[in-house]
Every structure is written in C-alpha cells, then in structure tokens.
N, C-alpha and C positions, 0 to 999 in steps of 0.2 A: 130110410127105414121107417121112421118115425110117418111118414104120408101112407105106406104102405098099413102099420100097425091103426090108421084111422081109417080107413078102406075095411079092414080086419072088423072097427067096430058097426062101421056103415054095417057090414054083413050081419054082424050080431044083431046088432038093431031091427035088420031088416027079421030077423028067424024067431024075432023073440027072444035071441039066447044072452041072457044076462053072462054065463059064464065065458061066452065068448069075450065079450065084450071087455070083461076085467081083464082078463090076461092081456088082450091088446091095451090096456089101459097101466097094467103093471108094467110092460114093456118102455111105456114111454113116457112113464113116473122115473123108471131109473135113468133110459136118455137123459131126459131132461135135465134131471137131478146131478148126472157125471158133469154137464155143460155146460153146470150152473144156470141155466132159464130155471131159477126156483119157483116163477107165478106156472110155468106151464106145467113143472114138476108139481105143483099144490092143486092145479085144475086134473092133472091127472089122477093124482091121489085121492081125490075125492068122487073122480068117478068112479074110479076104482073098486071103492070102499061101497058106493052105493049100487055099482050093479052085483059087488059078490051079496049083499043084502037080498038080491034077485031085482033091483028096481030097475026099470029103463027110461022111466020117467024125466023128463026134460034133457035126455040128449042129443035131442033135433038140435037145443040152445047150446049146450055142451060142445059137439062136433062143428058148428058153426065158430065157437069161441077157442079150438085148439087150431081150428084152419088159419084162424085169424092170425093167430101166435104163429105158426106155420109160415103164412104167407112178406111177413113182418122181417121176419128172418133169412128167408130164402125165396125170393120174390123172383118170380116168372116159372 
C-alpha cells in the first residue's frame, strides 16, 4: 500500500497538486506510525505538513528518501 500511496505522490508531483500529494503522504505517516518505522513516519509527516502549505519543493529528494526506507524494508 505504502509503494502505491508514493506512486499517488509521483502523480501529485507530476500535476502540481500539492493536495494530492498530502493525503498520500497522511496515508503513510499513519502506516508508518501503526508499524512503528517512526523515521519514515517523521519524513512523512513533514512532507505532509509542507505540501498542505501548497509546497512541492524538494520532493524529488523527499520520494527518493521514502524509496529508500521502502526498499530497506522490503527489498525486491
């Protein structure tokens, strides 16, 4: 679900839509958060927090850094 909700923000990203991109970003602050990964629960939180602001700014770096958590995890 969680790979899916970053696919959700790729999209946002791609459209411009900051609002997309929070909700996909709320969705896997709580993930995260139920499963106890609390760094990828605090990285999502804060993007979160900065695209409902409307920002989109640095998460090319962002989504790069939640893959990573991602891939860390659940590898292949």
């Amino acid at each position: 679900t969680t790979r899916a909700d970053v696919g959700k923000v790729k999209s946002g990203l791609e459209k411009g839509n900051a609002s997309e991109a929070a909700a996909a970003y709320n969705s896997i602050k709580g993930a995260a958060g139920n499963l106890g990964f609390e760094e990828m629960a605090e990285l999502a939180k804060k993007m979160e927090m900065q695209a409902k602001e409307g920002s989109l700014d640095g998460f090319d770096t962002y989504i790069a850094q939640m893959e990573t958590h991602l891939d860390n995890l659940l590898p292949g």
